[in-house]
N, C-alpha and C positions, 0 to 999 in steps of 0.2 A: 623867237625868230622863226623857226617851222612852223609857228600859226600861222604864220600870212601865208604860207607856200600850199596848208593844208588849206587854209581858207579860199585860195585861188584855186586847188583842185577841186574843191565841194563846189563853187561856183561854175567851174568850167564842165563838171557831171550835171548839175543842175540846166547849164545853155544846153548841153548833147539830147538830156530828156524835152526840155520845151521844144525844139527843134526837130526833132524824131515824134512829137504829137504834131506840129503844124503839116510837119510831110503826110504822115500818117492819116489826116484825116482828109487826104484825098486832096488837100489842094494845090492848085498849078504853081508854077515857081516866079509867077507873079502875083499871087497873092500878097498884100500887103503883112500877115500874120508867118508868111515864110522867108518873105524879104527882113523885118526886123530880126528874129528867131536865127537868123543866118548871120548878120550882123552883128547880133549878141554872143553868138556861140565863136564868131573869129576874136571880138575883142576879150573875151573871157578865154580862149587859148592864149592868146596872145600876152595876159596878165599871168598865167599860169609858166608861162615859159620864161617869162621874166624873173617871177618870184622864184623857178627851180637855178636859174641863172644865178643871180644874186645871193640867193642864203646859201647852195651847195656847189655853184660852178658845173652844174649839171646841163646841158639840152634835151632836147625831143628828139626822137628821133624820125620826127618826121616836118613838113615845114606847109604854111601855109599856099592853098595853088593862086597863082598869078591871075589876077583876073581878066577873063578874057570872053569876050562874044563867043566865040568859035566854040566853046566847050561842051554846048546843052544839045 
């Protein structure tokens, strides 16, 4: 049962690092390489926060931001 919760953590370490190379190597936040990497990295939080939900009744304590034009 904690394998999946570990496996959602190692996955969701995994998005933060691809994520943190696309920014990294300098490109704008339209690049298509920061656009997917950004995407990846919400749905692989978002599995993680489930998985800590479900097997311990645990949250994050933090939550995903609302997306919005305004914020860049």
């Amino acid at each position: 049962m904690a394998q999946e919760a570990r496996s959602s953590l190692n996955m969701f370490v995994a998005a933060l690092e691809r994520h943190f190379e696309a920014v990294s190597a300098g490109r704008g936040s339209d690049d298509p390489a920061v656009i997917a990497s950004y995407e990846h990295l919400k749905s692989a939080f978002l599995d993680y926060e489930e998985g800590l939900s479900d097997q311990f009744g645990e949250i994050l304590p933090m939550e995903l931001a609302e997306d919005d034009e305004d914020w860049s």
